[in-house]
MARTOR-718169 format. One line per field, with one value per residue (C-alpha): z, x, y; chain; residue in one letter. Coordinates in Angstrom, 1 decimal, padded with zeros to 4 digits, m for minus. Layout:
% residues N
Z c(Z|...)
X c(X|...)
Y c(Y|...)
chain c(A|...)
resn c(A|...)
//
This chain:
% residues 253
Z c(m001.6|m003.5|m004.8|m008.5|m008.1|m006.4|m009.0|m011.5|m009.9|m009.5|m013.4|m014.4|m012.0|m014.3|m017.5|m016.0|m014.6|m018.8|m019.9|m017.4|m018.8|m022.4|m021.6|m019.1|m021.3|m020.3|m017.3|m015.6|m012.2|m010.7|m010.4|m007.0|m006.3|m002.9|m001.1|000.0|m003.5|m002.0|001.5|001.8|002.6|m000.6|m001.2|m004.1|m005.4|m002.7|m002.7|m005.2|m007.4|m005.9|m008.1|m007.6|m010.1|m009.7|m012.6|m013.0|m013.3|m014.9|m017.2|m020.1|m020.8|m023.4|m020.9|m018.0|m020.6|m021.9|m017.9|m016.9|m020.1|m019.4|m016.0|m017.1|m019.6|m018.1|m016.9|m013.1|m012.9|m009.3|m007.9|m007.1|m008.9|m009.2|m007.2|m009.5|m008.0|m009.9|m007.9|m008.8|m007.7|m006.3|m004.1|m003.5|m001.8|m000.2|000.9|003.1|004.8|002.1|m001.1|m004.8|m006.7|m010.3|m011.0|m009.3|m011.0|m009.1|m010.3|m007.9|m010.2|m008.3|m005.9|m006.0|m006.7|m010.3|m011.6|m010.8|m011.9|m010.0|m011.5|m010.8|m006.6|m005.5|m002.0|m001.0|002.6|002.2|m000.3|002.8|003.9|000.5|000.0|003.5|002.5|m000.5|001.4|004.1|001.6|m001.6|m004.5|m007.7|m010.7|m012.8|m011.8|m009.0|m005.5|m003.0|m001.0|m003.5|m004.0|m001.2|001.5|004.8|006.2|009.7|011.9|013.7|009.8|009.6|013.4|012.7|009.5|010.4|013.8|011.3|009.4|012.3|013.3|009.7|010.1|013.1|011.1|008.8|011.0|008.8|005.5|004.9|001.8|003.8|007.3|006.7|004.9|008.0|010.5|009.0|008.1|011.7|012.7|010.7|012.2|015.3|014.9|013.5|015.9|018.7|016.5|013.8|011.4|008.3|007.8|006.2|007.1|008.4|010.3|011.9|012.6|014.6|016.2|017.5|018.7|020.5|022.7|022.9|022.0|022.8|019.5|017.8|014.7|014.1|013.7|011.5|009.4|009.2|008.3|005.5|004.0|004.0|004.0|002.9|001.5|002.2|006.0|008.0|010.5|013.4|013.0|016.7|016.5|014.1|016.6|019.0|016.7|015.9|019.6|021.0|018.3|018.6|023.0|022.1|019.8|022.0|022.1|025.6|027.4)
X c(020.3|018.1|020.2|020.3|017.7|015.6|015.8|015.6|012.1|010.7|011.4|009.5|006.5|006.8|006.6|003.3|001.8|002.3|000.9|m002.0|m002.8|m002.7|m005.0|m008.0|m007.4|m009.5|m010.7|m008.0|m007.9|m004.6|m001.5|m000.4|002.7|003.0|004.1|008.1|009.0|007.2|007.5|011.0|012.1|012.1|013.8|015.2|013.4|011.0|008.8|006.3|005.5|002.3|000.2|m003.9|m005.4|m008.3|m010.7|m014.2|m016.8|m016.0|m013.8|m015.1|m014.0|m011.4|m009.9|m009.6|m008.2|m006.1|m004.8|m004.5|m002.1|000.1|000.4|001.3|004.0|005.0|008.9|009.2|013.7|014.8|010.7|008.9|005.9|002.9|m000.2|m002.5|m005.5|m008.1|m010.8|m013.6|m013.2|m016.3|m015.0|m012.0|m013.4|m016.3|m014.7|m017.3|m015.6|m016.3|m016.5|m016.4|m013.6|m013.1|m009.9|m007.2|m004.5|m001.6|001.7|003.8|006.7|008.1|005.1|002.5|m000.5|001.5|m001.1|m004.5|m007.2|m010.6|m012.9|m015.7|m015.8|m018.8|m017.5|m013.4|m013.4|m009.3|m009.6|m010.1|m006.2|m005.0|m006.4|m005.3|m001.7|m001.4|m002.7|m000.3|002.5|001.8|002.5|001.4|003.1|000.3|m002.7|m003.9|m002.1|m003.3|m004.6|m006.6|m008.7|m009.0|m010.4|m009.6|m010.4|m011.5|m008.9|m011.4|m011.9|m008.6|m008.3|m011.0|m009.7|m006.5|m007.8|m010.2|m006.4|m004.9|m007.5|m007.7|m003.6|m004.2|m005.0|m002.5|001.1|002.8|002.6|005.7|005.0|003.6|004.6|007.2|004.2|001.9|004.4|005.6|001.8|000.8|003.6|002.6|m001.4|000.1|001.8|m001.1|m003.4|m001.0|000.0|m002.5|000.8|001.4|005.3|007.1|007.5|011.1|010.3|007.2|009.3|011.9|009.2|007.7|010.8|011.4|008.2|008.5|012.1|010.8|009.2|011.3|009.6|009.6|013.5|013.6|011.0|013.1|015.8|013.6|013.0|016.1|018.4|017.9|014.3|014.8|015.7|013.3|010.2|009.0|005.8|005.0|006.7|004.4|001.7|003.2|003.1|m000.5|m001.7|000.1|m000.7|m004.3|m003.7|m002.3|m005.1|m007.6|m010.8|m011.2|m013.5)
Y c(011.3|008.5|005.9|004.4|002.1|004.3|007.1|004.5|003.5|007.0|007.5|003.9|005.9|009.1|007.0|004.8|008.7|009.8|006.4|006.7|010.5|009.4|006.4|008.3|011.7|014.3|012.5|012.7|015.0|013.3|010.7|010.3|008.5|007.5|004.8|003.9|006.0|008.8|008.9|007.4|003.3|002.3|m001.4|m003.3|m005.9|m005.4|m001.4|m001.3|001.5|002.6|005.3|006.2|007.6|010.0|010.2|012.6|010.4|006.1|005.0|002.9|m001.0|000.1|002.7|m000.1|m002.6|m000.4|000.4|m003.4|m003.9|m000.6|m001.9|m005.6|m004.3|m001.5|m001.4|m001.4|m001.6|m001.7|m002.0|m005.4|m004.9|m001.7|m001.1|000.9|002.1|004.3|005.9|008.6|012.2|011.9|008.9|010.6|013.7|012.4|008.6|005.9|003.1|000.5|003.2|001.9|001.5|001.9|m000.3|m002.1|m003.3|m005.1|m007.0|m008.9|m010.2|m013.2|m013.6|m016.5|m014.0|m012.6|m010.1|m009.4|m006.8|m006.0|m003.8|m001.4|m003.1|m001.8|m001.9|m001.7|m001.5|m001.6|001.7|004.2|003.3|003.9|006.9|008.3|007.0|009.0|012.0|011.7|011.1|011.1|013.7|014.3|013.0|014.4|017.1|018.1|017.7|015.1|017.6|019.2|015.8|013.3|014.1|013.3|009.7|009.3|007.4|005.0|003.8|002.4|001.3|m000.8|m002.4|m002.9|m004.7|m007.0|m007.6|m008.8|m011.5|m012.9|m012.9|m015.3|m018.1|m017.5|m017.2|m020.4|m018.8|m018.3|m016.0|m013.4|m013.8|m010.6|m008.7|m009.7|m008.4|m004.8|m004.4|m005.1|m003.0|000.3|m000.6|m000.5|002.7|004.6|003.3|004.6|008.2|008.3|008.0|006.6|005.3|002.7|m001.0|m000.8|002.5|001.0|m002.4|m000.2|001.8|m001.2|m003.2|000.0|m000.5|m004.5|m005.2|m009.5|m009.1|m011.5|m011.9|m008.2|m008.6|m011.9|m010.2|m006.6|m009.3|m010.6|m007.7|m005.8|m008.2|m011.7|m012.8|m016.4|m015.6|m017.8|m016.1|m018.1|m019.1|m018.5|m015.2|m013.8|m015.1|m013.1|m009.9|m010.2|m010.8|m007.9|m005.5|m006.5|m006.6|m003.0|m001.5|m002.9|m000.4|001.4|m000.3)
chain c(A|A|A|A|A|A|A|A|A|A|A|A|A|A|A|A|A|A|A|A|A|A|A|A|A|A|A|A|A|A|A|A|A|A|A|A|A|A|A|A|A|A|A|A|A|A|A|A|A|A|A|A|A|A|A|A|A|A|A|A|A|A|A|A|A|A|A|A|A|A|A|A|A|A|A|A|A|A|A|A|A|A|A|A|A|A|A|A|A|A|A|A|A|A|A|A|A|A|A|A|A|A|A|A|A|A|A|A|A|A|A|A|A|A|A|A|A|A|A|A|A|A|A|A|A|A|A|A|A|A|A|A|A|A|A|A|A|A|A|A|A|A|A|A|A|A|A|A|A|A|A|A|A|A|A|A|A|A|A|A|A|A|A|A|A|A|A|A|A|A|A|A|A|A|A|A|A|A|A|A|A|A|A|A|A|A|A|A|A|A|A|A|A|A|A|A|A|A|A|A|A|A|A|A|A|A|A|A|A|A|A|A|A|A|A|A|A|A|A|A|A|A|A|A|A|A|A|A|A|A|A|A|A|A|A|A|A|A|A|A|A|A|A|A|A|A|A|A|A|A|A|A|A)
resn c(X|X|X|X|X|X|X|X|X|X|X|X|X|X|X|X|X|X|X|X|X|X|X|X|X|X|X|X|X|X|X|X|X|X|X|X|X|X|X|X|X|X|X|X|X|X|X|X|X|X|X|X|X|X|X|X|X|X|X|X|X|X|X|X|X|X|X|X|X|X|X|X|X|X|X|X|X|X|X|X|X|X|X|X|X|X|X|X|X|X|X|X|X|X|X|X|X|X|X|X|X|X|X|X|X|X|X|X|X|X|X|X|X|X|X|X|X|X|X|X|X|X|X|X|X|X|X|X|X|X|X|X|X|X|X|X|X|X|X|X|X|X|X|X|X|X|X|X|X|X|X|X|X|X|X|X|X|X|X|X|X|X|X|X|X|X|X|X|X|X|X|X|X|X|X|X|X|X|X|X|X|X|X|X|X|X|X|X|X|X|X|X|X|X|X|X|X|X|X|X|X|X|X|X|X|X|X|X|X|X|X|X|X|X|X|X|X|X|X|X|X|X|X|X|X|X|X|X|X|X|X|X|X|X|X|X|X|X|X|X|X|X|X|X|X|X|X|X|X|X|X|X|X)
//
């Protein structure tokens, strides 16, 4: 049974989706929720609301204005902040591994990065795992089902992205911001690589501590998020993480 907060979330989603509809008007094909609301694992203060919009054909300034400033206002209760992605159909249901994207609007209340917006990105080579999220798990809030428009994306597409994530992480295992958000992540790459499954950063944490329980940093970061957001990770730990998930996901040779 979803809990307060939870159901409190999901109906700050709805009231974005009718925002969204009232906004894009007759361009609109779908609002896909998806994410931890959808797919289960959501967390206080610390799941976002995560909706992509598919559109026919562009959106004009005042549309993606109008967008960025529903997202920035918009209520969120028990979430951490929204991921908004809009994306053409014809992206949708013919997807490349770097395909346009029409808007991205994301607000992190409490983080360093605050709000952003990109716009009209001729290339998002992170897009393809979105979209293969919200197929996975996702379901419509508005429109058309996910499987109705967006298309499948090919594995080795994400393999390869989330092994180009893990290298950049490398250089990175002292930020102490995102060394949790490093870990789960590298966690759910590893899974998929291994299943070709999507699931959510505490089930991928335990999947992975169940084939390398030494994974320290997998529990401190687990910790982190669940738990207590100022719990420590060990910088070395998350070096750990990221070696053997990218030891693990290692192309046959």
């Amino acid at each position: 049974m979803a809990r307060d907060d939870e159901i409190s979330a999901r109906t700050a989603a709805e009231e974005l989706a009718g925002s969204v509809v009232d906004i894009v008007d007759g361009a609109l094909r779908s609002v896909i929720l998806h994410g931890s609301l959808a797919a289960g694992g959501f967390r206080v203060g610390r799941s976002d609301i995560d909706l992509l919009v598919v559109v026919d054909g562009g959106l004009s300034d005042p549309q993606l204005d109008a967008l960025a400033d529903r997202v920035r206002h918009a209520r969120i209760d028990g979430a951490a902040g929204i991921d908004l992605h809009v994306v053409t159909a014809a992206v949708a249901g013919a997807p490349t591994p770097a395909p346009p994207l029409e808007l991205h609007v994301g607000r992190y209340d409490g983080s360093s990065v605050g709000f952003e917006v990109d716009r009209r990105v001729p290339a998002a080579p992170d897009l393809p795992a979105e979209l293969s999220m919200a197929r996975a798990d996702g379901h419509a809030l508005r429109g058309a089902q996910p499987g109705e428009v967006l298309a499948p994306v090919p594995g080795e597409w994400l393999h390869e992205r989330g092994r180009y994530w893990l290298t950049t992480w490398q250089s990175r295992t002292d930020d102490a911001e995102d060394a949790a958000l490093m870990v789960l992540t590298a966690c759910r790459i590893w899974r998929f690589a291994v299943e070709g499954r999507h699931c959510a950063k505490a089930q991928a944490a335990g999947w992975a501590l169940d084939r390398d329980p030494s994974l320290t940093a997998v529990r401190q970061a687990l910790h982190q998020y669940e738990v207590n957001p100022a719990a420590p990770i060990d910088a070395d730990g998350v070096a750990q993480v990221l070696d053997t998930v990218l030891r693990e996901t290692a192309p046959a040779r």
